[in-house]
C-alpha positions in Angstrom: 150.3 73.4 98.1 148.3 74.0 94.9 144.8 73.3 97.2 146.3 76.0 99.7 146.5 78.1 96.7 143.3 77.7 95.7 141.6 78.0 98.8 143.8 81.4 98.8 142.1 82.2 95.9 138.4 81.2 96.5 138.8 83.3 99.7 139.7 86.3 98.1 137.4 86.4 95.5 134.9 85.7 98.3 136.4 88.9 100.3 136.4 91.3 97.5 133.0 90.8 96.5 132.0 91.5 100.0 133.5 94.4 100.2 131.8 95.7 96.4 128.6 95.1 98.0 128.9 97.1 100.9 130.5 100.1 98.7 127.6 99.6 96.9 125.3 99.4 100.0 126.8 102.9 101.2 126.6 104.5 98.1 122.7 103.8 97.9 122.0 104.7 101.6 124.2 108.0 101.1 121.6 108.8 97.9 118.7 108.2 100.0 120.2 110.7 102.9 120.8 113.1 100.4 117.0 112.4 99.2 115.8 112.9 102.5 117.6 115.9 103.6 116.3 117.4 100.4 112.6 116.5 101.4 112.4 113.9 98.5 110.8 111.2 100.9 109.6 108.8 98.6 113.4 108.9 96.8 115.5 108.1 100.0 113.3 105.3 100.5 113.7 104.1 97.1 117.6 104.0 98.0 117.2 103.2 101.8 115.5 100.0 100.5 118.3 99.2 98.1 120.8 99.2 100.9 118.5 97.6 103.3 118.0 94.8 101.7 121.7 94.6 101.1 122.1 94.2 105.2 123.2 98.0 105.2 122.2 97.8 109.4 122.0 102.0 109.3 119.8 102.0 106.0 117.7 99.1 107.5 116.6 101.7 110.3 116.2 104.8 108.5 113.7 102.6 106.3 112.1 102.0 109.6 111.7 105.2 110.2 110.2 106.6 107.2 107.3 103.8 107.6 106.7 104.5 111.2 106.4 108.3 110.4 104.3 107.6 107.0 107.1 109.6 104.7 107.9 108.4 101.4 105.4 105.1 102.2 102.1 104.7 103.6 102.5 104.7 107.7 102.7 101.2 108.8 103.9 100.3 112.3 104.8 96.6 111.7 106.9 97.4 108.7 108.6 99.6 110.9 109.3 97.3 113.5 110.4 94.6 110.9 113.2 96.8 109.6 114.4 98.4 113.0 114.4 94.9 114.2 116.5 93.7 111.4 118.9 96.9 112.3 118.9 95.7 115.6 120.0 92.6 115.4 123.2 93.5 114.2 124.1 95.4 116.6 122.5 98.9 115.1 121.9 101.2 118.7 119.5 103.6 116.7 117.4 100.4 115.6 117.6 98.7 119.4 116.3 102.3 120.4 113.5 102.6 118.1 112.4 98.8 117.8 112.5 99.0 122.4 110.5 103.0 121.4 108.0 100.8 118.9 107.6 97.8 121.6 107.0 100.4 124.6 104.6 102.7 122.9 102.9 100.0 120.7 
């Protein structure tokens, strides 16, 4: 009973951390949309990269984005494709889209 408990325990702690960093996560990606809707390029990627690299699959494609149009960051294709590729693979339909866009007009 008392390693049941623990395990309990362990797992919770686990689960509520999780959850912190993905608040956290969306709370960066939602300052880099506000960023980029305000034309501060080189701000939202500032946050879209905080949340990216935090596995945020929506922030990991808008990064993506702003290198494969050059805003915010110098233009660079292959950065592009690493971060739409890293959206895709968890499932993110925008990133599938734009890493199959990326692979068929090279």
């Amino acid at each position: 009973m008392k390693r049941l408990l623990t395990t309990l325990v362990i797992l919770t702690g686990l689960f509520g951390s999780a959850g912190a960093v993905w608040a956290d996560a969306q709370s960066d990606f939602d300052k880099g949309y506000k960023a980029h809707q305000a034309g501060d390029y080189a701000e939202a990627v500032k946050w879209y990269r905080k949340a990216a690299e935090q596995g945020l699959a929506d922030a990991q494609n808008n990064l993506g984005n702003r290198y494969s149009e050059g805003e915010g960051v110098t233009q660079d294709y292959a950065e592009a494709v690493k971060w739409y590729r890293k959206a895709a693979e968890q499932g993110n339909a925008h990133g599938q889209g734009n890493l199959g866009w990326m692979y068929e007009y090279g």
